[in-house]
N, CA, C, O and CB atoms as a CASP TS submission, in Angstrom:
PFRMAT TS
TARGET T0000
AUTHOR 0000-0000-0000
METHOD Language model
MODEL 1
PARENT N/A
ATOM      1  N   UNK     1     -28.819 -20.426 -23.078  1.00  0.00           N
ATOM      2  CA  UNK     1     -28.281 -19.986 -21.794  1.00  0.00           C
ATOM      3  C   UNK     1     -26.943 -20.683 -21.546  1.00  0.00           C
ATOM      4  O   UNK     1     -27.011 -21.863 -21.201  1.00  0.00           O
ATOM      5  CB  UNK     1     -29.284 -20.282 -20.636  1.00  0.00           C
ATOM      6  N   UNK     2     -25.779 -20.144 -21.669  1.00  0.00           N
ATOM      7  CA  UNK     2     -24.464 -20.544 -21.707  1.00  0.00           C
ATOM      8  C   UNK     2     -23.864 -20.455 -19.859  1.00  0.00           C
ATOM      9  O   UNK     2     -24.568 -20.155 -18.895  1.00  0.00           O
ATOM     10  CB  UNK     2     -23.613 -19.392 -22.936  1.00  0.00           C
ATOM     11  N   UNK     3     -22.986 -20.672 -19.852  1.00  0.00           N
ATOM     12  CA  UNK     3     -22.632 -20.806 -18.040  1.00  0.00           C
ATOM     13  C   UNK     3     -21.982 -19.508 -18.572  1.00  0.00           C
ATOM     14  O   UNK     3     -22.273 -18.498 -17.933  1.00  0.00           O
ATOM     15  CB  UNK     3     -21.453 -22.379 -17.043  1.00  0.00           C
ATOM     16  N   UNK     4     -21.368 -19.395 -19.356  1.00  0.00           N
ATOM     17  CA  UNK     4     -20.476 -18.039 -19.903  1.00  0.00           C
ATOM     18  C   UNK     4     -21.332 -16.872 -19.103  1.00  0.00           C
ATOM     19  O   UNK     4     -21.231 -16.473 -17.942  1.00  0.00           O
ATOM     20  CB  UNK     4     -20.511 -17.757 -21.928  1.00  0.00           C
ATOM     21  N   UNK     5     -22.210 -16.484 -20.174  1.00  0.00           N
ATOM     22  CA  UNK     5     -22.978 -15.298 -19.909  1.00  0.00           C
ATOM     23  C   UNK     5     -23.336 -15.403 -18.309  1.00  0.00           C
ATOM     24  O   UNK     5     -22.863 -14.437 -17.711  1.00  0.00           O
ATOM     25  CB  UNK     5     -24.341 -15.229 -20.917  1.00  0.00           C
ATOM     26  N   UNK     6     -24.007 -16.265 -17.499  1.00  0.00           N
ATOM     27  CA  UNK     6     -23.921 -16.127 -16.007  1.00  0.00           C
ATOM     28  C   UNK     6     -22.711 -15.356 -15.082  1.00  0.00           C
ATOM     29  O   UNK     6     -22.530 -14.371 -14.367  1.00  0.00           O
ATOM     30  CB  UNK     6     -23.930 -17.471 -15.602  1.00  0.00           C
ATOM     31  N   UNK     7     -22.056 -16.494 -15.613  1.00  0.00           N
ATOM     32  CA  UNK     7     -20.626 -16.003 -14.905  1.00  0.00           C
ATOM     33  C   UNK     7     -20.245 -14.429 -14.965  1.00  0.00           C
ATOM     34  O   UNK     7     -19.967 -13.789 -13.951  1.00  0.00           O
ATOM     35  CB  UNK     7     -19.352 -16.782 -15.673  1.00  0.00           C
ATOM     36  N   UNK     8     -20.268 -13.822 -16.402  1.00  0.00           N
ATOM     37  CA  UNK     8     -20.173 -12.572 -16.640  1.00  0.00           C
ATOM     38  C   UNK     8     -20.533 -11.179 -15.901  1.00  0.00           C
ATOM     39  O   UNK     8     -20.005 -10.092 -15.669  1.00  0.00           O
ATOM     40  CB  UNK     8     -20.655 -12.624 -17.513  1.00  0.00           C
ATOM     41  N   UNK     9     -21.691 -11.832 -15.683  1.00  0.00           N
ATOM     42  CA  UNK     9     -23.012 -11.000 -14.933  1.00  0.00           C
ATOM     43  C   UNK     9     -22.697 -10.651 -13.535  1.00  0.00           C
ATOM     44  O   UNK     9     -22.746  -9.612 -12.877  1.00  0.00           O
ATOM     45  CB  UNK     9     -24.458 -11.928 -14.842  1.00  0.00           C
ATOM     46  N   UNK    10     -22.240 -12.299 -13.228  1.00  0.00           N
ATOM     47  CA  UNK    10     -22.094 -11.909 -11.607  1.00  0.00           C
ATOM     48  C   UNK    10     -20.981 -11.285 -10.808  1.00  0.00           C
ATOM     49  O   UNK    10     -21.045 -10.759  -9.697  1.00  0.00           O
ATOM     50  CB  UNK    10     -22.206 -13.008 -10.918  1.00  0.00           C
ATOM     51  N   UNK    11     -19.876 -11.464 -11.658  1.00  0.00           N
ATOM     52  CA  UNK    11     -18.599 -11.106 -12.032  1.00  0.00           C
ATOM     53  C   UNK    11     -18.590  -9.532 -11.770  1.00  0.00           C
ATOM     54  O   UNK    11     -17.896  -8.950 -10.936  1.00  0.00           O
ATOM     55  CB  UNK    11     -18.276 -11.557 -13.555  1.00  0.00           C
ATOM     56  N   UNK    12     -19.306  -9.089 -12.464  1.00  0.00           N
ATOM     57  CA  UNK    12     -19.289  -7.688 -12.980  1.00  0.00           C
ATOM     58  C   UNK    12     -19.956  -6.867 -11.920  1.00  0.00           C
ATOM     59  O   UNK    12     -19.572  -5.734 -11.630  1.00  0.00           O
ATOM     60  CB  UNK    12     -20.031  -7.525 -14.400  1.00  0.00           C
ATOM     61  N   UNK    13     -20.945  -7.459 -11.364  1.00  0.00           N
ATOM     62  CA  UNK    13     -21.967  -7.182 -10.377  1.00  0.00           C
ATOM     63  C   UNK    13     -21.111  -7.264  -8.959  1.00  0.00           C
ATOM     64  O   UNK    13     -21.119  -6.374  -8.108  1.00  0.00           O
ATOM     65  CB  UNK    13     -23.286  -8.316 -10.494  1.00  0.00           C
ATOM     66  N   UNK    14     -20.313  -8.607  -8.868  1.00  0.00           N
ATOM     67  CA  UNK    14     -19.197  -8.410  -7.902  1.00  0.00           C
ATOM     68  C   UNK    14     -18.231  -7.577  -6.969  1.00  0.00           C
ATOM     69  O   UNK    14     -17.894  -7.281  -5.823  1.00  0.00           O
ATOM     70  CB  UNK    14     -18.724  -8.685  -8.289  1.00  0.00           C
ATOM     71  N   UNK    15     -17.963  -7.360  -8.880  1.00  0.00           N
ATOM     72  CA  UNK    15     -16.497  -6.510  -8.441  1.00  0.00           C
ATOM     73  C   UNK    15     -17.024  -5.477  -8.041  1.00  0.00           C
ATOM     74  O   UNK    15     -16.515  -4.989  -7.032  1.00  0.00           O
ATOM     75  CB  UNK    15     -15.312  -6.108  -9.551  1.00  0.00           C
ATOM     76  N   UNK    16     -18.488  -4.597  -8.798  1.00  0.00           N
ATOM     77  CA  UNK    16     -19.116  -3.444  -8.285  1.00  0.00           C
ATOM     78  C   UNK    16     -19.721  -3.406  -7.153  1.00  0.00           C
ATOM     79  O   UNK    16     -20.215  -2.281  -7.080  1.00  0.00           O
ATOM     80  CB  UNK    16     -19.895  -3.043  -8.997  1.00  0.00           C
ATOM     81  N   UNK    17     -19.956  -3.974  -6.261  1.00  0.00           N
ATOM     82  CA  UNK    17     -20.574  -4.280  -4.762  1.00  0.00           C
ATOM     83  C   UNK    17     -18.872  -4.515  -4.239  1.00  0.00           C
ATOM     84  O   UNK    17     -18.745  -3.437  -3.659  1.00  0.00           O
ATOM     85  CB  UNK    17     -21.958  -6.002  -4.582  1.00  0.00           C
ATOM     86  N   UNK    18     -17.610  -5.158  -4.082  1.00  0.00           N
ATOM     87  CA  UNK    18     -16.995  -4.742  -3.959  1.00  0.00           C
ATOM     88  C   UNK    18     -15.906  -3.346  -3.969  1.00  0.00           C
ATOM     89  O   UNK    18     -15.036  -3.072  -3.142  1.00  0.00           O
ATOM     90  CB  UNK    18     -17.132  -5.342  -4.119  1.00  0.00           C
ATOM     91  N   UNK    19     -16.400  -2.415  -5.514  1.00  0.00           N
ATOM     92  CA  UNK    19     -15.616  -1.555  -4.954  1.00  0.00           C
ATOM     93  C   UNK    19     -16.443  -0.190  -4.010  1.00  0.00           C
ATOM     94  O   UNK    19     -15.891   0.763  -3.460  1.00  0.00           O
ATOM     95  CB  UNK    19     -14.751  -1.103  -6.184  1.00  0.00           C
ATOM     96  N   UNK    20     -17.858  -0.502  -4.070  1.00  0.00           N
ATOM     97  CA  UNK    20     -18.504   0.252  -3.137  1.00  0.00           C
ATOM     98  C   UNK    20     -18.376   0.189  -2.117  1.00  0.00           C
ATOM     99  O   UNK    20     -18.729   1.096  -1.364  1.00  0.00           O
ATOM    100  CB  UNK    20     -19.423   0.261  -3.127  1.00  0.00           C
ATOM    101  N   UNK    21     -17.763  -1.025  -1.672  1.00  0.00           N
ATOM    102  CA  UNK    21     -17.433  -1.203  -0.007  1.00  0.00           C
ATOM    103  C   UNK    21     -16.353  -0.814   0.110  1.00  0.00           C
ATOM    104  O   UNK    21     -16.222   0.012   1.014  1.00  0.00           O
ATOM    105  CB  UNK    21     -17.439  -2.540   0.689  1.00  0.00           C
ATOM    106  N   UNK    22     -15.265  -1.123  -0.575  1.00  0.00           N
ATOM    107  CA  UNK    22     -14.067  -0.068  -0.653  1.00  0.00           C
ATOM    108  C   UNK    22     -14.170   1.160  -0.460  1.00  0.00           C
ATOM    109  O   UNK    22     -13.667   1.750   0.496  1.00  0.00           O
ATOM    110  CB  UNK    22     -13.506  -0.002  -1.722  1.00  0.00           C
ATOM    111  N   UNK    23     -15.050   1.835  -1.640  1.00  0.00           N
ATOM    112  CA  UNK    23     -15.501   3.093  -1.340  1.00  0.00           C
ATOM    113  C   UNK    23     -16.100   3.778   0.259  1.00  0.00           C
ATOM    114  O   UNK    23     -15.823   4.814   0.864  1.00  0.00           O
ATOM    115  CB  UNK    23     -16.484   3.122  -2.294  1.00  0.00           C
ATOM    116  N   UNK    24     -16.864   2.838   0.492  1.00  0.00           N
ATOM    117  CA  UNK    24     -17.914   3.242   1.911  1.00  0.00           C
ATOM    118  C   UNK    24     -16.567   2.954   2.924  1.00  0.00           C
ATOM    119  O   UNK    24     -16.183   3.845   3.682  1.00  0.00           O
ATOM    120  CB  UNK    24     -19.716   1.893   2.310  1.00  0.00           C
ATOM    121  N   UNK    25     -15.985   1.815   2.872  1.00  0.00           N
ATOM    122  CA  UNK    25     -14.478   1.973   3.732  1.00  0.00           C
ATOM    123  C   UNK    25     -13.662   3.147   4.135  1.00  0.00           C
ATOM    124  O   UNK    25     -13.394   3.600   5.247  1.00  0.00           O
ATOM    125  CB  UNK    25     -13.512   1.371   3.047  1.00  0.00           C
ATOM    126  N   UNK    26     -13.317   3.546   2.848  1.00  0.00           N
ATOM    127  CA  UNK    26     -12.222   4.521   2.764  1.00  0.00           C
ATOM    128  C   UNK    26     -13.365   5.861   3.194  1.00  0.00           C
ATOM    129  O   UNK    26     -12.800   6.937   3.000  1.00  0.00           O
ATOM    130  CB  UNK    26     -11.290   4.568   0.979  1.00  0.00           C
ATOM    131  N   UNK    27     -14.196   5.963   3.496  1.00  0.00           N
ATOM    132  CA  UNK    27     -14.941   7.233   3.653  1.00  0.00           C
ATOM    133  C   UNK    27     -14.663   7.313   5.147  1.00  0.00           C
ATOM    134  O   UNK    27     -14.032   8.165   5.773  1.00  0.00           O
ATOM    135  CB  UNK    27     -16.612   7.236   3.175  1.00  0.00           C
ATOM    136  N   UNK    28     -15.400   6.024   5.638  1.00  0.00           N
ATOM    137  CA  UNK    28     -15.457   5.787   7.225  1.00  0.00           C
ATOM    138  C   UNK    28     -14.498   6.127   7.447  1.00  0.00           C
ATOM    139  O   UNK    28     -14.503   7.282   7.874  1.00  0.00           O
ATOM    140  CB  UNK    28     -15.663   4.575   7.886  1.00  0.00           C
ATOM    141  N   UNK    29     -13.231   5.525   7.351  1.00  0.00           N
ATOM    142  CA  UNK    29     -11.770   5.283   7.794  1.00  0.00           C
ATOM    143  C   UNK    29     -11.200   7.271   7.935  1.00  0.00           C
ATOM    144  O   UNK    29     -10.662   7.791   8.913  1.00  0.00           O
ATOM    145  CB  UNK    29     -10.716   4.044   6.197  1.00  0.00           C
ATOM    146  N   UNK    30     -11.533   7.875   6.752  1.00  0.00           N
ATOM    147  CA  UNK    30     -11.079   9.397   6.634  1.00  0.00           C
ATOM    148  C   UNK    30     -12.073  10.052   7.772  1.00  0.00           C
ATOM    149  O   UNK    30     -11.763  10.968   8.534  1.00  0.00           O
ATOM    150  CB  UNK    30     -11.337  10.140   4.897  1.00  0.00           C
ATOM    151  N   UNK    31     -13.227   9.432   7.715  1.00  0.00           N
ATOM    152  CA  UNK    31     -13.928  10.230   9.047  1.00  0.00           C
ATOM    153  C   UNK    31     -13.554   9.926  10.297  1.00  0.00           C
ATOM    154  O   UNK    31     -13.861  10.732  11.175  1.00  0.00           O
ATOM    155  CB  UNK    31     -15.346  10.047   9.177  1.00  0.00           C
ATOM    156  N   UNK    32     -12.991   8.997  10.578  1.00  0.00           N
ATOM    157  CA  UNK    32     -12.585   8.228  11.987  1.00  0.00           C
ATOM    158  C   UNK    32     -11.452   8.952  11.961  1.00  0.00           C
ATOM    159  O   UNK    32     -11.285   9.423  13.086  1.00  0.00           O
ATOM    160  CB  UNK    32     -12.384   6.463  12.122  1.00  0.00           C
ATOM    161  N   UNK    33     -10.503   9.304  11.149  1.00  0.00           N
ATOM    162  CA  UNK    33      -8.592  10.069  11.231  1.00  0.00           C
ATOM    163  C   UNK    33      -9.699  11.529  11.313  1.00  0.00           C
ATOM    164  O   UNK    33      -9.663  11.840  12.503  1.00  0.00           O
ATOM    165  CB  UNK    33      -6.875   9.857   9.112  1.00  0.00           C
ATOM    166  N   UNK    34     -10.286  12.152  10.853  1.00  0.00           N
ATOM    167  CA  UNK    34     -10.402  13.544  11.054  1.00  0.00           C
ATOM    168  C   UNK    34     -10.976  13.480  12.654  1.00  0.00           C
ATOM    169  O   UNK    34     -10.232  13.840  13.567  1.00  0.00           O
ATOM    170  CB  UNK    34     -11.463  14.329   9.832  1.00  0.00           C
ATOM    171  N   UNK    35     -11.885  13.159  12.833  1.00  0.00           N
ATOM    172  CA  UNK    35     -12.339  12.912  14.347  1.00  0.00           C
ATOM    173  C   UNK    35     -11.184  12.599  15.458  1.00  0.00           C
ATOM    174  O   UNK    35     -11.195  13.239  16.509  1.00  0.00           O
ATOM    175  CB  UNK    35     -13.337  11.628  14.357  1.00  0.00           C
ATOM    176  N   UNK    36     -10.383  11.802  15.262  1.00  0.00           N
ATOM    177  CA  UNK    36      -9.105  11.912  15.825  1.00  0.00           C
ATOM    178  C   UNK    36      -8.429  12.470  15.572  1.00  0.00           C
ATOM    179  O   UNK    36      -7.524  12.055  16.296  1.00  0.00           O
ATOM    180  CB  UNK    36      -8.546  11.263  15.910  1.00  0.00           C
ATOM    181  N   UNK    37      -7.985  13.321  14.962  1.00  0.00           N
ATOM    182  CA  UNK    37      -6.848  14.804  14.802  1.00  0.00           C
ATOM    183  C   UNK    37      -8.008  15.849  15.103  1.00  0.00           C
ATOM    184  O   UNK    37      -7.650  17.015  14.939  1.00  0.00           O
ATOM    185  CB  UNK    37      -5.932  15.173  12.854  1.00  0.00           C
ATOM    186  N   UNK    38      -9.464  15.651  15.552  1.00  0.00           N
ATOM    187  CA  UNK    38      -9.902  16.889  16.221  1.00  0.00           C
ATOM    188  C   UNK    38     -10.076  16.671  17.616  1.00  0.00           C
ATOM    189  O   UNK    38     -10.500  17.481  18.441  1.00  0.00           O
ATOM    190  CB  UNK    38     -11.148  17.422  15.666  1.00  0.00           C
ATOM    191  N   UNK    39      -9.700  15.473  17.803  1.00  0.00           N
ATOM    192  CA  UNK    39      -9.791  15.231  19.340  1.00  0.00           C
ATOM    193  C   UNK    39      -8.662  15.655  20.001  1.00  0.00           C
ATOM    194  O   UNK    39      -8.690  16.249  21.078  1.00  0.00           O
ATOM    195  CB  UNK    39      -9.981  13.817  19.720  1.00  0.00           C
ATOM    196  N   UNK    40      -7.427  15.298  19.240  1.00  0.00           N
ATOM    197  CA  UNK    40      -6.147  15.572  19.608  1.00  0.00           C
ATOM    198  C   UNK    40      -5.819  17.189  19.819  1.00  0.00           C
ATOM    199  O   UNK    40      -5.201  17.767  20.713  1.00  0.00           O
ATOM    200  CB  UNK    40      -5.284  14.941  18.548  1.00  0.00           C
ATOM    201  N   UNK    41      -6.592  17.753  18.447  1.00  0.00           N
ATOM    202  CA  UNK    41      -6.157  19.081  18.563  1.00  0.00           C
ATOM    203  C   UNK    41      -7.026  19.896  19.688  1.00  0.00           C
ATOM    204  O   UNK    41      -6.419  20.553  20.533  1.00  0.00           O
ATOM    205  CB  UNK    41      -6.256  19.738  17.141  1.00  0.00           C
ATOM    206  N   UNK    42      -8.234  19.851  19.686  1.00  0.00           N
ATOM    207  CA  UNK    42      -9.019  20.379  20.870  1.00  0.00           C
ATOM    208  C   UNK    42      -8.190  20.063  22.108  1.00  0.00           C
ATOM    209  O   UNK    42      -7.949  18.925  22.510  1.00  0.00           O
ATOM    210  CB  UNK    42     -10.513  19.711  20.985  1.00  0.00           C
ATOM    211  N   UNK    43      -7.648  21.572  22.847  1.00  0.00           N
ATOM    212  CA  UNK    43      -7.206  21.207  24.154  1.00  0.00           C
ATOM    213  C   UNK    43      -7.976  21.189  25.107  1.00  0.00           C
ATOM    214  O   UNK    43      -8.946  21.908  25.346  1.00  0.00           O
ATOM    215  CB  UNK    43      -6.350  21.840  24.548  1.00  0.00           C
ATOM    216  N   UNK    44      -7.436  20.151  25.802  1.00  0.00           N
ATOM    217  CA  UNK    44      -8.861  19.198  26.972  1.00  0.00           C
ATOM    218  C   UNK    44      -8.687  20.409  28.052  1.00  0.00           C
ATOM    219  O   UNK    44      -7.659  21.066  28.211  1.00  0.00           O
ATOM    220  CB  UNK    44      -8.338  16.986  27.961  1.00  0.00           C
ATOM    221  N   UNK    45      -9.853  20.553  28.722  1.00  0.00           N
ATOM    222  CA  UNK    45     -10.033  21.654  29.904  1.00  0.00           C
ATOM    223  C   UNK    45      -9.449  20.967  30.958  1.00  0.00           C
ATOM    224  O   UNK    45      -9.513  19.739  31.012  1.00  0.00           O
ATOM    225  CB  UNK    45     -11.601  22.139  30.309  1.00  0.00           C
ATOM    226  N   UNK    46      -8.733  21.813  32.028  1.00  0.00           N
ATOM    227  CA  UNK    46      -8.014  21.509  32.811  1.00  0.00           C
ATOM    228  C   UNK    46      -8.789  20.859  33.290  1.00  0.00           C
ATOM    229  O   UNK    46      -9.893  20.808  32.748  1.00  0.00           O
ATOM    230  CB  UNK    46      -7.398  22.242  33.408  1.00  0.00           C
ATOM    231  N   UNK    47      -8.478  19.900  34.801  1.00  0.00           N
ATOM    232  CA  UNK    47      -9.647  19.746  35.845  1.00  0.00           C
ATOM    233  C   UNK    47      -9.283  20.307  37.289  1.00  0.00           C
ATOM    234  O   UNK    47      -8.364  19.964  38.032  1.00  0.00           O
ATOM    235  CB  UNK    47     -10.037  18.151  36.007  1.00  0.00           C
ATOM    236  N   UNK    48     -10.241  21.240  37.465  1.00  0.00           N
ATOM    237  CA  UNK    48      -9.955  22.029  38.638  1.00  0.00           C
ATOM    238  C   UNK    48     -10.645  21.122  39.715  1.00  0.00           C
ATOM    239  O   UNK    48     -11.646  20.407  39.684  1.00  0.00           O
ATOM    240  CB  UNK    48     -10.535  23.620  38.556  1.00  0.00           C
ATOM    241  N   UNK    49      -9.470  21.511  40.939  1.00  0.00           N
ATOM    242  CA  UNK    49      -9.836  20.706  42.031  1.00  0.00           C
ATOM    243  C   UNK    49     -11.062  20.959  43.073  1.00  0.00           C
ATOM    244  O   UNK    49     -11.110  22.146  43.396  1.00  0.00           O
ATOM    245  CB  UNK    49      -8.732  20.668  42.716  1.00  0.00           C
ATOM    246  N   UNK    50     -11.884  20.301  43.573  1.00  0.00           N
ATOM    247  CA  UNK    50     -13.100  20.137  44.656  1.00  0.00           C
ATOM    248  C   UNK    50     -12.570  21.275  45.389  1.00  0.00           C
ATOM    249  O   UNK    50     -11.501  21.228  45.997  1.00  0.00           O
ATOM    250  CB  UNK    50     -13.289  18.576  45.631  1.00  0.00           C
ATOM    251  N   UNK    51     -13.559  22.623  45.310  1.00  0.00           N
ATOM    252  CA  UNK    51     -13.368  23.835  46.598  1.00  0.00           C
ATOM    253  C   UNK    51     -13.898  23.259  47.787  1.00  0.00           C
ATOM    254  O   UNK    51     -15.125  23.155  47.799  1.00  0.00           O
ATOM    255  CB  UNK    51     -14.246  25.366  46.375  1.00  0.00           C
ATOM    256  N   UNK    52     -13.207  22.810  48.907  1.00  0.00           N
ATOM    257  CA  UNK    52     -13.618  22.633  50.079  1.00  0.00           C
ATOM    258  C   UNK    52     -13.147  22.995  51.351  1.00  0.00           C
ATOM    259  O   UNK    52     -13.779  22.675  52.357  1.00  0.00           O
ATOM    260  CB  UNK    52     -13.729  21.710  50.094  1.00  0.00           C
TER
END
């Protein structure tokens, strides 16, 4: 059992749990900009005033 081979392992295991969060990031982030360019684009209903 070398420190080598450890290191390797976790390394590798790392970077892959890192770029999944990257991944899961960049998903969120594109869903949060589409949700806001549909908020923007939906035009808001006027507000009509109290008949009294």
């Amino acid at each position: 059992m070398g420190k080598d081979g450890g290191k390797d392992g976790t390394k590798i295991s790392r970077e892959e749990r890192l770029a999944a969060q990257l991944r899961e990031n960049l998903h969120r982030r594109k869903a949060q900009a589409r949700a806001m360019t549909q908020e923007s684009a939906a035009p808001a209903l006027p507000k009509t005033p109290p008949s009294g």
